[in-house]
C-alpha atoms as one frame of an Amber mdcrd trajectory, in Angstrom:
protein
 -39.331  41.023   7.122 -38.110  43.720   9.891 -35.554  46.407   7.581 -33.920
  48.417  10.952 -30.838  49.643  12.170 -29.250  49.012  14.889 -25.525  50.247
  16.072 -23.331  49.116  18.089 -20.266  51.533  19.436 -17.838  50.006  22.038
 -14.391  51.468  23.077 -12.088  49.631  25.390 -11.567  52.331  28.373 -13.565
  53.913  30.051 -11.627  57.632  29.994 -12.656  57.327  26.533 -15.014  59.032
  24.442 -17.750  57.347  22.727 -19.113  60.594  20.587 -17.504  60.017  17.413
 -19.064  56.861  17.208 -22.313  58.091  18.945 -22.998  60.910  16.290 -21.494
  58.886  13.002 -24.460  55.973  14.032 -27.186  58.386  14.154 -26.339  60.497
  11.102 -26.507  57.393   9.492 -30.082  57.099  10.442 -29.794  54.686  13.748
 -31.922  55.598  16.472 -30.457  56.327  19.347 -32.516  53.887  21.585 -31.371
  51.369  19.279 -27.541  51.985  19.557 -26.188  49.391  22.186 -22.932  51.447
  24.029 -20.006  49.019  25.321 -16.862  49.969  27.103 -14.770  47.091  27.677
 -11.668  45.234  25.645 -12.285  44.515  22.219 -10.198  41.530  22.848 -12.761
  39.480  24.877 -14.853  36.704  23.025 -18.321  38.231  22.299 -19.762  35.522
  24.646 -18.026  38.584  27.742 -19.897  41.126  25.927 -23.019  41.817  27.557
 -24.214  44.772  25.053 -22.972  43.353  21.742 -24.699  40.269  22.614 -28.092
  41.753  23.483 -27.658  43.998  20.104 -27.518  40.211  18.333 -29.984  39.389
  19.941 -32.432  41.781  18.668 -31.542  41.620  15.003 -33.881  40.272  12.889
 -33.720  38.886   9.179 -33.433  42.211   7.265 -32.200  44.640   9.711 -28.568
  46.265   9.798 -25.860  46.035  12.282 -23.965  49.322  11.985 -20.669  49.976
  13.803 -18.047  53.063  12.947 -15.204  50.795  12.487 -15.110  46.671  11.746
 -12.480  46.695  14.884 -15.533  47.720  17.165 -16.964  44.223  16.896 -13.901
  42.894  17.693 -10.091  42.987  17.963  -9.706  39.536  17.283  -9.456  38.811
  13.668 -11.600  34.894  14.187 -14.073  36.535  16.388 -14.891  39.296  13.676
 -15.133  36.755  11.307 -17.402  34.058  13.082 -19.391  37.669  13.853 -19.938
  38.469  10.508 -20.823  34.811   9.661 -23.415  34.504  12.206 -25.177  37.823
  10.850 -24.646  36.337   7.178 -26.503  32.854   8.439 -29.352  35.255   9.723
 -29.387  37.091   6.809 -28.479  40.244   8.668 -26.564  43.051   7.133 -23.600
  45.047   8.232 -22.572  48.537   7.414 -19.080  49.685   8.512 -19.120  53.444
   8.356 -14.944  54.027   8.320 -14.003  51.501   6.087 -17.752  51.620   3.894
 -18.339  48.152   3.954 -22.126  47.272   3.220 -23.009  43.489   2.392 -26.224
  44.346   1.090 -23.805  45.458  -1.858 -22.062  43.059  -3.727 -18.841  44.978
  -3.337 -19.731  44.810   0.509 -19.810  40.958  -0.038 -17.100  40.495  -1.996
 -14.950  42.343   0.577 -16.593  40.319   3.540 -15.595  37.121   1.639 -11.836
  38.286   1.526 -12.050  39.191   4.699 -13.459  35.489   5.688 -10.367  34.315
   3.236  -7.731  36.263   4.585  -8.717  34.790   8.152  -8.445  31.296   6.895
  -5.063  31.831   5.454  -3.877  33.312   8.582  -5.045  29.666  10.492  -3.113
  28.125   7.678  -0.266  29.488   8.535  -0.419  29.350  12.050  -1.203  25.747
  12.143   1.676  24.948   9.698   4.082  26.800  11.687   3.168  25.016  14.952
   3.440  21.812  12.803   6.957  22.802  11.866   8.271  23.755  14.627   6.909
  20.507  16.945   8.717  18.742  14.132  11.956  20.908  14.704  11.767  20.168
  18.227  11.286  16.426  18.296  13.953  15.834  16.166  16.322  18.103  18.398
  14.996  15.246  21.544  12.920  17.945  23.002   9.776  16.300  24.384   6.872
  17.726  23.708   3.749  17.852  25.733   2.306  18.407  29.462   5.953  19.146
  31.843   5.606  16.580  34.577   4.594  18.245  37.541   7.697  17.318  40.000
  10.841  16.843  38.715  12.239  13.474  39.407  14.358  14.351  42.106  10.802
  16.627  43.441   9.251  12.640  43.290  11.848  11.153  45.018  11.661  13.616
  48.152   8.119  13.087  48.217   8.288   9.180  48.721  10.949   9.867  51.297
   8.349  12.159  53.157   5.678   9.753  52.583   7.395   7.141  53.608   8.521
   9.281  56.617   5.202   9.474  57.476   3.725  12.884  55.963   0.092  13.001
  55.783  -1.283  13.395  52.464  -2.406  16.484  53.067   0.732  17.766  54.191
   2.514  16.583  50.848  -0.147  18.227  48.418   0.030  21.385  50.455   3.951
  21.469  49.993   4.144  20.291  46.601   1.088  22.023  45.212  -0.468  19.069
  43.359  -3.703  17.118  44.015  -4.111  13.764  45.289  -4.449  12.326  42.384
  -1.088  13.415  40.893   0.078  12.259  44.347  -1.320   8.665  44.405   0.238
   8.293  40.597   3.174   9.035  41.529   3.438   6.634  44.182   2.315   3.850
  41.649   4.892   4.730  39.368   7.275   4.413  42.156   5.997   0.964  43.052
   5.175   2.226  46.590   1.506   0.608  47.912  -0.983   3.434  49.786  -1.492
   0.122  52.220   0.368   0.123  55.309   0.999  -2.478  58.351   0.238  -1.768
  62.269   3.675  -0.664  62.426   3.066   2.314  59.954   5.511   0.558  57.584
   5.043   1.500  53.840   4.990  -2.011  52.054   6.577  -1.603  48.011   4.036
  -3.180  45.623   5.526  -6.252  43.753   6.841  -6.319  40.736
């Protein structure tokens, strides 16, 4: 079983100074060719971190991931989490310097759990709210859902073009939608894509 460290020290501009973090990780005994340096937004999933990921990468069961702050992994409170989860799975430990958070400790666990439960909550709560207030809407006749693309009197222009003649092309390129949304539209309208010699549009029946 491999027992290294490894540190990870990100900050999200790149006028900014990584040093702090740069000397906290190797007085606390990471190498420097093992700290993996990252200057980009905190907010992106880890999956647009190039350097966090290839840190994951080389962890192995029994080595430490050490950052200066929790924050460093990430800004996102459910991307921290499924972090730290995916390090748990591996069996991988994590030392936050700032806030002294070592799950190799059971005080370090017990405050990764309630960090793991205050996360959940928070999902809780967001999900009820959206609930809530879809509920709220509905019954105040707001429809919820996709908008329609064109408005109805938007539609009705575009059958008059079409029927006008406008190429199909033209009418996407105007209205900004895609053929698709343009041939539905037509069915909904009853109007047929099939037309006579005389370039007549002929209504689908009924």
């Amino acid at each position: 079983m491999s027992n290294k460290k490894f540190g990870y020290a990100r900050v999200s501009m790149c006028n900014q100074d990584l040093a702090l973090q740069l000397d906290a990780l190797k007085i606390a005994g990471v190498k420097e060719d093992d700290i993996y340096v990252e200057k980009i937004s905190g907010r992106l999933s880890k999956a647009k971190r190039p350097q966090l990921n290839a840190c994951l990468k080389k962890l192995k069961e029994g080595d430490s991931l050490v950052v200066w702050k929790l924050d460093r992994l990430g800004r996102s409170l459910k991307d921290l989490i499924n972090i730290i989860q995916e390090l748990e799975e591996k069996k991988i430990r994590i030392n936050s310097l700032t806030e002294t958070i070592d799950t190799s400790s059971p005080t370090g666990r017990l405050i990764f759990h309630m960090i793991a439960a205050f996360g959940e909550f928070e999902r809780n709560l967001i999900k009820e709210r959206s609930t809530a207030g879809l509920a709220a809407a509905r019954k105040r006749g707001v429809v919820c859902g996709r908008h329609p693309k064109l408005s109805l009197k938007q539609q009705e222009q575009l059958i008059t073009y079409y029927k006008a003649g406008v190429s199909i092309k033209k009418l996407k390129d105007q209205f900004s939608i895609s053929k698709t949304y343009l041939y539905n539209c037509l069915h909904k309208h009853n109007i047929c894509l099939k037309i006579n010699e005389n370039q007549t549009f002929i209504k689908c029946s009924t």
